[in-house]
N, C-alpha and C positions, 0 to 999 in steps of 0.2 A: 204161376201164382207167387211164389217165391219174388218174380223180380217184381212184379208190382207192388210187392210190400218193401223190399229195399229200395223203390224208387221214389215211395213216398212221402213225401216232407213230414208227415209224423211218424215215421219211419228211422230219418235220415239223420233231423235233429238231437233226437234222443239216444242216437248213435254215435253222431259228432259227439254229444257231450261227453260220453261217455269215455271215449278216445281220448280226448282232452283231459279227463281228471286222470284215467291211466297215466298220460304221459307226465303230466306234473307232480303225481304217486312218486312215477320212476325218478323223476329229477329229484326229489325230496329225499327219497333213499339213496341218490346218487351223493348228494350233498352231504346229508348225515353221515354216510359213509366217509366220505374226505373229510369230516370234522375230527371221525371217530379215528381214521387212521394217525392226524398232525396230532391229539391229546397222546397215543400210543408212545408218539416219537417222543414229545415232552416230555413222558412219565417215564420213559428206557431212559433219555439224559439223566433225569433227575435220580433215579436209577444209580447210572455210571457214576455218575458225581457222590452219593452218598457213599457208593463202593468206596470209592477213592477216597475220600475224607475218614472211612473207617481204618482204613488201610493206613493212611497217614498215623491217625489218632493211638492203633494198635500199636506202630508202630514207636513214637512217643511213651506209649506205656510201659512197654517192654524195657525201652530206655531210662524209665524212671527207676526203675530198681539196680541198675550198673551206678556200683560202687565210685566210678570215676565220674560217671556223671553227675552223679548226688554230688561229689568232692566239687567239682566242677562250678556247678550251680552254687552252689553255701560261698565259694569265695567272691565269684560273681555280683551277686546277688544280696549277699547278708556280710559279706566282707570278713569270711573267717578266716585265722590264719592258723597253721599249723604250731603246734609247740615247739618255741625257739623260733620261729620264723617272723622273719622280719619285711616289712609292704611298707613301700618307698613310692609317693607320690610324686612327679615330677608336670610339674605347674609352668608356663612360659609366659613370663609378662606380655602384657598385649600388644607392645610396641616391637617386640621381637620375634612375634608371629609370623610365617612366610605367608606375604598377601598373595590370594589366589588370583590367576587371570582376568576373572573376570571386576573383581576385588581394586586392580592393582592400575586402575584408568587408563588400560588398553586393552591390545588385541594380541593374543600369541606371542610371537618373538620380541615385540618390543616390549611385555612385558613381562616376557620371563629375563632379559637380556636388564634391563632394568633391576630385579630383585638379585639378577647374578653381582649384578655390578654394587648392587648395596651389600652385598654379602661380602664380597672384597674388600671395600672399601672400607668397613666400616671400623 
């Protein structure tokens, strides 16, 4: 009895189909799965990276209250000088600038051999 009912085309059909939506159920969680694992990986980097940007940041912070560094920065920065202390600009006209190789309408030797020889000469 049995097999004439799985032999039968109205049987067999609505069995096939059945198989078929299973299997593309499976594929679909298969998929989502591999979606759900690559956002995983994204969000552990983005993760690591925030660790480390705090780390940096922490680190920065801590440095903001060292006395040298404050010192540091202010002259830097806002150009403070010490009491009695004296800041001495030194400015080089622009014709007496050392022109850089690439600067200097060559390549390598011949234009560093070039600025040696204006520097002698001059």
């Amino acid at each position: 009895m049995w097999r004439r009912i799985v032999q039968s085309p109205f049987a067999v059909i609505p069995l096939g189909l059945v198989a078929l939506w299973l299997f593309v159920a499976a594929a679909r969680v298969h998929i989502e799965a591999r979606e759900a694992e690559r956002q995983v990986r994204e969000l552990e980097e983005r993760i690591a990276k925030g660790e480390e940007e705090n780390d940096t940041l922490s680190l920065r912070a801590s440095r903001a209250y060292d006395p040298a560094f404050l010192e540091r920065q202010a002259r830097l920065r806002l150009n403070v000088q010490a009491e009695g202390e004296e800041v001495v600009f030194v400015h080089l006209a622009d014709e007496e600038r050392p022109a850089s190789a690439s600067a200097g309408g060559g390549d390598g030797i011949f234009a560093n051999l070039r600025a040696w020889l204006y520097d002698i000469f001059r």
